[in-house]
C-alpha positions in Angstrom: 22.5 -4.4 10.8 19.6 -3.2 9.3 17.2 -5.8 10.9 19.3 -5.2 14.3 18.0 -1.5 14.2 14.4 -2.2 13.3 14.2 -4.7 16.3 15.7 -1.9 18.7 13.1 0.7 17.1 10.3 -1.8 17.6 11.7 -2.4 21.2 11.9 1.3 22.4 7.9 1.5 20.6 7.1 -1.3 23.3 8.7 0.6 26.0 7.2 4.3 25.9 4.1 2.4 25.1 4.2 0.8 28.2 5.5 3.7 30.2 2.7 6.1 28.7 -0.1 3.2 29.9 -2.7 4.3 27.4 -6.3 3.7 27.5 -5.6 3.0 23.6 -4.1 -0.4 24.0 -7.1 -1.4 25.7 -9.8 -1.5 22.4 -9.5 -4.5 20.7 -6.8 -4.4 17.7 -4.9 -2.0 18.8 -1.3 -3.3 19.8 1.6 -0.5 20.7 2.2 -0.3 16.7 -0.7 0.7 15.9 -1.4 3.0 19.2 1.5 4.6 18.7 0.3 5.6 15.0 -2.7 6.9 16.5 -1.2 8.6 19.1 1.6 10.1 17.0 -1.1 11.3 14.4 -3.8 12.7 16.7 -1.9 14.4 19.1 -3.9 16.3 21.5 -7.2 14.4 21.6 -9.0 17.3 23.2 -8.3 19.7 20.3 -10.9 17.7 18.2 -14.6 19.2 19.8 -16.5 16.5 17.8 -16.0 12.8 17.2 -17.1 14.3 13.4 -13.8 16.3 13.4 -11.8 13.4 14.0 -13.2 11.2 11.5 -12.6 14.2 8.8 -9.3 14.6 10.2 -8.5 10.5 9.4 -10.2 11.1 6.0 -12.7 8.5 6.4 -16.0 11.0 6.5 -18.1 10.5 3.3 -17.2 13.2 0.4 -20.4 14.7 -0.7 -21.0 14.2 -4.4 -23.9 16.4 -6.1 -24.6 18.4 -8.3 -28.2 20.9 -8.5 -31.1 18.8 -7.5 -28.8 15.2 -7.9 -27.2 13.9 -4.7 -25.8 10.4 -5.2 -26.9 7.7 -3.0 -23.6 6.2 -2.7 -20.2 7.4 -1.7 -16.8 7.3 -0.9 -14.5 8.0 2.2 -13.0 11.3 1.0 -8.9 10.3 2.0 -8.4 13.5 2.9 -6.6 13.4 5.9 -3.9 12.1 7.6 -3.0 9.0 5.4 -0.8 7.3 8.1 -4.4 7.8 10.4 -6.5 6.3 8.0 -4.2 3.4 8.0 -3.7 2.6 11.4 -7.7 2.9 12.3 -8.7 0.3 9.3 -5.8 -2.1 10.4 -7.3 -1.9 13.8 -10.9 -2.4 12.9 -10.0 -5.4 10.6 -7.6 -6.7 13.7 -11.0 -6.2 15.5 -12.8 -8.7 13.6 -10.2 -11.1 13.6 -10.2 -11.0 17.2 -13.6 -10.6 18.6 -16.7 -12.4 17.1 -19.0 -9.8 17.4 -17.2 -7.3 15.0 -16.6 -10.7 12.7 -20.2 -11.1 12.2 -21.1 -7.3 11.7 -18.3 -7.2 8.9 -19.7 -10.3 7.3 -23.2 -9.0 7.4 -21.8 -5.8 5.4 -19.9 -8.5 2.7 -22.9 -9.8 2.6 -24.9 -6.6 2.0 -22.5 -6.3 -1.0 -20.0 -3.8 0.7 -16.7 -3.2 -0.8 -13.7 -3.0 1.3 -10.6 -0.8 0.2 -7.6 -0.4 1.6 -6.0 3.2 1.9 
């Protein structure tokens, strides 16, 4: 029974995806799961004036770490935000380089540049 409701739940996702016709499901990586998380997270796009305001919002702006004259040269993604956010824009991105060759090479450029990638 339980599998029987997950299917319906994914179903219905499918359909109000494809009733809303979003722009969303048309960037690489981003299926109706993972535009609906988006979506359902954001909200109102237009209540964010800067892309900046966004990005804190996810939690995946840099957290500032100094202290008098020391500012370190390296830092985190603060995970402030919206946890559900954060996870539905890195599945897309790695999606994204799974998918299209161009954003394959850039992420193996960054492995290469000794880049560490975490998970939320």
């Amino acid at each position: 029974m339980c599998t029987q409701h997950l299917a319906e739940v994914g179903h219905s996702i499918h359909e109000i995806m494809d009733k809303m016709d979003s722009i969303i499901k048309t960037i690489p990586g981003i299926g109706s799961l993972n535009g609906t998380m988006i979506i359902g997270e954001i909200g109102d796009i237009t209540g964010f004036e800067k892309p900046c305001q966004l990005l804190a919002y996810a939690g995946l702006d840099p957290s500032v770490y100094q202290s008098g004259n020391f500012t370190a040269a390296r830092t985190r993604m603060s995970k402030r935000g919206s946890k559900l956010l954060r996870y539905a824009l890195i599945n897309a991105a790695w999606q994204t380089t799974l998918v299209n060759q161009t954003f394959k090479d850039y992420y193996d450029l960054k492995i290469s540049q000794g880049r560490r990638i975490t998970m939320p």
